[in-house]
N, C-alpha and C positions, 0 to 999 in steps of 0.2 A: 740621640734623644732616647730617654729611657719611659715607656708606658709600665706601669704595674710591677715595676723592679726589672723588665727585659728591655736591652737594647737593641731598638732598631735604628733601620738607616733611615735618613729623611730622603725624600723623593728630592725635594727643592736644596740646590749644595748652599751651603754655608755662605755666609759673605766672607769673601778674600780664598774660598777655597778654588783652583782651578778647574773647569768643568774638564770632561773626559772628552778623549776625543776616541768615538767609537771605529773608525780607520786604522787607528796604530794598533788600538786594543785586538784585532781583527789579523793585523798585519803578526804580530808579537806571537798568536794564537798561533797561526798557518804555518809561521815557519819554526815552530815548537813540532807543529803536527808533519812537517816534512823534514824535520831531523830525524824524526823516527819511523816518520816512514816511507819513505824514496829507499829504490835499493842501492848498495853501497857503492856503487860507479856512474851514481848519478849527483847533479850538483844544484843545486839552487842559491841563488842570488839576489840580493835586494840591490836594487839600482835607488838610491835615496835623494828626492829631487823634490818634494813635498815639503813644506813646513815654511814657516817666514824666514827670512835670512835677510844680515844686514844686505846693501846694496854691492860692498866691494865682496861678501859672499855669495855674491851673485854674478858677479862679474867671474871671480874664481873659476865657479861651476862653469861658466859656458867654457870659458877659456881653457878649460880641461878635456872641452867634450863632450860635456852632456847635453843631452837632446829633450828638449822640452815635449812633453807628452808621451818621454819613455816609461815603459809600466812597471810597475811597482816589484813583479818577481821573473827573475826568468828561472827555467828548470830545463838542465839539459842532459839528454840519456839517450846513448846509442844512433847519435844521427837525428835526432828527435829534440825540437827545441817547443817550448809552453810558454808563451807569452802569460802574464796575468797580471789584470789590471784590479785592485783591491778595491771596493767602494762599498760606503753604508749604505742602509737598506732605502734612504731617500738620494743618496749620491748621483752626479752625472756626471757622464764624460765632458771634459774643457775640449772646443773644436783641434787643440793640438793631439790630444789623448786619441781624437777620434784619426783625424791624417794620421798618425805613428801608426797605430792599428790600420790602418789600408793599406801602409807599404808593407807593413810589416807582413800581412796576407798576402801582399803581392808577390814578396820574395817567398812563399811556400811555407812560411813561418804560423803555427796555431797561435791563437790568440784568445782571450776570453776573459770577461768581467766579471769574477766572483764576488757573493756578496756574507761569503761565510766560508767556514774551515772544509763544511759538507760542498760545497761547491767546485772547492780545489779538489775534493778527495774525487768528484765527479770526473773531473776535467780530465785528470791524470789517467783516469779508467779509462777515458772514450780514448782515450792517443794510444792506449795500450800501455803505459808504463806500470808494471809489476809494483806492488805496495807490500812492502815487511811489516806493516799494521796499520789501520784500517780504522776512522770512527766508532764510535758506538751507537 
């Protein structure tokens, strides 16, 4: 929409335009921010188990292996694994997400629910894992 010759954005999206979804946008973000900055012998992962899928992609997924309420990033460095489960700032854990995370502390595994890029940047620090750069 244009006021007084400048364009701004409308708050309210368009009809037929798809609304965002603030999790990917989040997800997309973090692991931008840990391309660049994890140091170079360390690895991070998206396990992608989120989003709708037909039924026989869902049948797929399990039949491959995948664990319902597995978290969204792992990060592994030097003996040291970072469980992280991605959520918007009103999100909540599905009782699977919450079980994964119990075993997952049970086998000595950190784990934690961020809910922004600054949060991962948190997380990384308290485990100890060294950063090549750093938010702003």
């Amino acid at each position: 929409m244009a006021v007084n010759g400048v364009v701004t954005a409308s708050l309210v999206p368009e009809r037929g335009v798809r609304r965002r979804h603030e999790e990917a946008d989040t997800q997309h973000t973090v692991m931008q921010f840990l391309a660049r900055a994890l140091p170079d012998n360390a690895i991070a992962n998206h396990s992608p188990g989120e989003g709708k899928r037909s039924k026989a992609a869902q049948v797929t997924l399990r039949r491959s292996g995948y664990q319902a309420g597995w978290p969204d990033i792992e990060i592994l460095w030097r003996g040291k694994a970072l469980f992280i489960e991605l959520k918007s700032a009103a999100g909540r854990l599905s009782p699977a997400q919450r079980e994964t995370q119990r075993k997952l502390i049970y086998c000595g595994f950190d784990v934690c629910v961020c809910r922004s890029p600054e949060d991962v940047q948190a997380a990384l620090l308290e485990i100890g894992i060294p950063l090549k750069a750093r938010l702003s």
